[in-house]
C-alpha positions in Angstrom: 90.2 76.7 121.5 90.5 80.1 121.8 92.5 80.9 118.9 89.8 79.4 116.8 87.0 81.2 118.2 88.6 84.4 117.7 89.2 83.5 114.1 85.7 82.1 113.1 84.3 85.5 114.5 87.4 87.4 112.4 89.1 88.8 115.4 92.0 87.9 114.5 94.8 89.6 112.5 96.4 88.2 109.1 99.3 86.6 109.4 101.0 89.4 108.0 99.4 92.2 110.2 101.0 90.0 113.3 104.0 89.3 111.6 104.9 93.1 111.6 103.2 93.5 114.8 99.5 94.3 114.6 96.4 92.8 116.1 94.8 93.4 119.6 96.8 92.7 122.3 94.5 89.9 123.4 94.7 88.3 120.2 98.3 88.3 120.1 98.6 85.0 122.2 95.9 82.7 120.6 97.6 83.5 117.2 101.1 83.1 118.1 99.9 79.3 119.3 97.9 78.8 116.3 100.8 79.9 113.9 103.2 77.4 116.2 100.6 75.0 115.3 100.4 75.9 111.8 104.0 75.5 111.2 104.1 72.5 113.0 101.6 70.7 110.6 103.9 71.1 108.2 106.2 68.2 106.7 109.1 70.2 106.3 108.9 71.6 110.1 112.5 70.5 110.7 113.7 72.5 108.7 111.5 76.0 108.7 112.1 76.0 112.8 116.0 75.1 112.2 116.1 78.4 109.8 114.4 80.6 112.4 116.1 79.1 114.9 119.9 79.5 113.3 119.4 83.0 112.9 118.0 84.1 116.3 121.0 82.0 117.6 123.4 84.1 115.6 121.3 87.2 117.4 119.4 88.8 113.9 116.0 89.8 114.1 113.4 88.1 112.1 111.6 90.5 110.2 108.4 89.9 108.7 109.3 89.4 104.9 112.3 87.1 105.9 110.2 85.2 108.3 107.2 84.5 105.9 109.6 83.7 102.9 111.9 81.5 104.5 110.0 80.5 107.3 106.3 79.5 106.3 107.6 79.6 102.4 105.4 82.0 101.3 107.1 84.8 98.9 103.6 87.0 98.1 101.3 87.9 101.2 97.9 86.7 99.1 99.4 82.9 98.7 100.1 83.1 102.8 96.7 83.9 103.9 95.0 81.7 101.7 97.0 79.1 103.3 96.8 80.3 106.6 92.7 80.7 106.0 92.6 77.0 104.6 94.4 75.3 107.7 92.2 77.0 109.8 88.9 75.7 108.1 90.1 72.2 108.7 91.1 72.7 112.7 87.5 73.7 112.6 86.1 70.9 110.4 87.5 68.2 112.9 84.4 66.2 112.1 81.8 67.4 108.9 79.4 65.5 106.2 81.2 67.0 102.9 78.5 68.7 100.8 76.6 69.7 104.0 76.6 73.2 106.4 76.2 72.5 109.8 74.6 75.0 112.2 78.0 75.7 113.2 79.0 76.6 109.7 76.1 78.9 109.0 76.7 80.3 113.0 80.3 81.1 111.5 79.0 82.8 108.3 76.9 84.9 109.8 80.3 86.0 112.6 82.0 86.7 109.2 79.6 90.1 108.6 81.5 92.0 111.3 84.9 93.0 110.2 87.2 94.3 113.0 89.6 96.6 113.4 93.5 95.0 113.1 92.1 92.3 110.8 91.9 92.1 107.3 94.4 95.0 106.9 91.8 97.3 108.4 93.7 99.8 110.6 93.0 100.2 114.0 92.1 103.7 113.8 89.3 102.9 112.4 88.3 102.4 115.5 87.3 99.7 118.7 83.8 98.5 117.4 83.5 96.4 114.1 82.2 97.3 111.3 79.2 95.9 109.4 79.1 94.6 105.8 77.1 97.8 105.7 79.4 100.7 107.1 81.7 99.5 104.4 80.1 101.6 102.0 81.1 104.8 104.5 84.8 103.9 103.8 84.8 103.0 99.9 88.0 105.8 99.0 89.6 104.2 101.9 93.3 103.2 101.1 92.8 99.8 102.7 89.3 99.1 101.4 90.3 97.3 98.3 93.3 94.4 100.4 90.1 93.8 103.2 87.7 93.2 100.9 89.8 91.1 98.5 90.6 89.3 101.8 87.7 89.0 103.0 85.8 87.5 99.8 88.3 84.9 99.4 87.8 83.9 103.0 84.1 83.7 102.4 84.7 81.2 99.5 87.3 79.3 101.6 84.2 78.5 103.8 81.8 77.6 101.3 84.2 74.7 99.7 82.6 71.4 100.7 78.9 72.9 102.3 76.9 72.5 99.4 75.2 74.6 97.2 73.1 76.9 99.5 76.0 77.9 101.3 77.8 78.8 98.4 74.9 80.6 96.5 75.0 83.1 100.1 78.4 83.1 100.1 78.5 84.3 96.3 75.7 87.5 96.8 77.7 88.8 99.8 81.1 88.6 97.3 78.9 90.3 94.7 78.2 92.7 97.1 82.2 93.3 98.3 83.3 93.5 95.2 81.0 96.0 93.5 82.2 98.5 96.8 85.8 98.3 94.5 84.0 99.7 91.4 81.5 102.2 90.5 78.3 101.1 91.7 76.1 103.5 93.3 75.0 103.2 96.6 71.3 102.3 95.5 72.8 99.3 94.0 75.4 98.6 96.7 72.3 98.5 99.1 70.3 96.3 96.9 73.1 93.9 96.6 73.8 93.3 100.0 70.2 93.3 100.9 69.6 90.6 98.6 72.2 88.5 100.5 70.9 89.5 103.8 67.7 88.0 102.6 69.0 84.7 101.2 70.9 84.2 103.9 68.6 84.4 106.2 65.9 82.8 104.6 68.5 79.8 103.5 69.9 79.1 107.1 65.9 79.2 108.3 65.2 76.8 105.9 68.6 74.6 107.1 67.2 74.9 110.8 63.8 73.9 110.2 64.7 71.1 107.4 63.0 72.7 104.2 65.9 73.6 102.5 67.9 70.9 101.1 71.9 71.2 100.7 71.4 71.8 97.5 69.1 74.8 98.1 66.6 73.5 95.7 63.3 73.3 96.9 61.2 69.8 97.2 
């Protein structure tokens, strides 16, 4: 659906960013759905939808602490979007070969080097277009650098559980790459470091097209 394309290119916000009223305006819809969807996956359903619903029937407001605490049963935002990003990898692996990336897979890795603006805790005045893995070193003192990029690294290694060892090797250099922008590498090294996953993953999903590139991205 639309809700999951949105999310496999990272268009839309984290569940706490909409709980408290971010995101685009056209993303706003698909997630509401897929967080309807979410909770309704959820053997204890009854009851999180009988606690919303008592209190909007008394006429409180649900704010967004309340709501992802007594709601989705979350108390600490990291926990929630882990969750959140691990029930939306298996709406999208509907059908997969554990151990194995499927062009779809690699197609969604390479969506995941464009970060947008209202996801990932990056504010919307950052602006409309995304940013690249790249511009990222323009906005390393930036007060919500250091929540994206811890977001966005474990997403990245949410995707790589079960697609074999190629995938994960990628997925590893561009987390080496995110998490040296929180320290005190230069940018020499910042630019080697993502270049060298650039590379890999290129040359790796090349290799996964053309079938000379096992899963276990050892060569023959």
């Amino acid at each position: 659906g639309r809700g999951l394309r949105l999310w496999r290119a990272g268009r839309l916000p984290t569940v706490t960013d909409f709980l408290a009223g971010g995101g685009a305006a056209a993303a706003r819809g698909p997630m509401s759905g897929l967080l309807v969807g979410w909770l309704a996956d959820r053997p204890d359903r009854a009851a999180r939808f009988g606690a919303l619903f008592e209190r909007l029937a008394a006429g409180r407001t649900a704010p967004p602490g309340w709501f992802c605490e007594a709601v989705l049963g979350y108390g600490g935002a990291a926990d929630l979007e882990e969750a959140w990003d691990a029930w939306m990898l298996q709406q999208e692996r509907t059908v997969y070969e554990p151990g194995r990336a499927s062009p779809a897979a690699w197609e969604a890795l390479a969506a995941e080097r464009l970060l947008y603006p209202g996801a990932f805790g990056i504010p919307h005045a950052v602006g409309t277009a995304p940013l690249r893995l790249r511009d990222l070193m323009h906005w390393r003192d930036a007060p919500w650098l250091e929540a994206a990029v811890e977001s966005k690294v474990r997403r990245l290694r949410l995707m790589a559980l079960g697609r074999g060892e190629a995938y994960g090797a990628v997925v590893e250099h561009y987390a080496a790459y995110l998490n040296a922008l929180r320290g005190d590498a230069d940018r020499e090294v910042l630019v080697e470091l993502l270049e060298e996953a650039e590379a890999l993953h290129e040359a790796t999903a090349a290799g996964r097209r053309s079938g000379g590139i096992p899963e276990n991205g050892r060569t023959q």
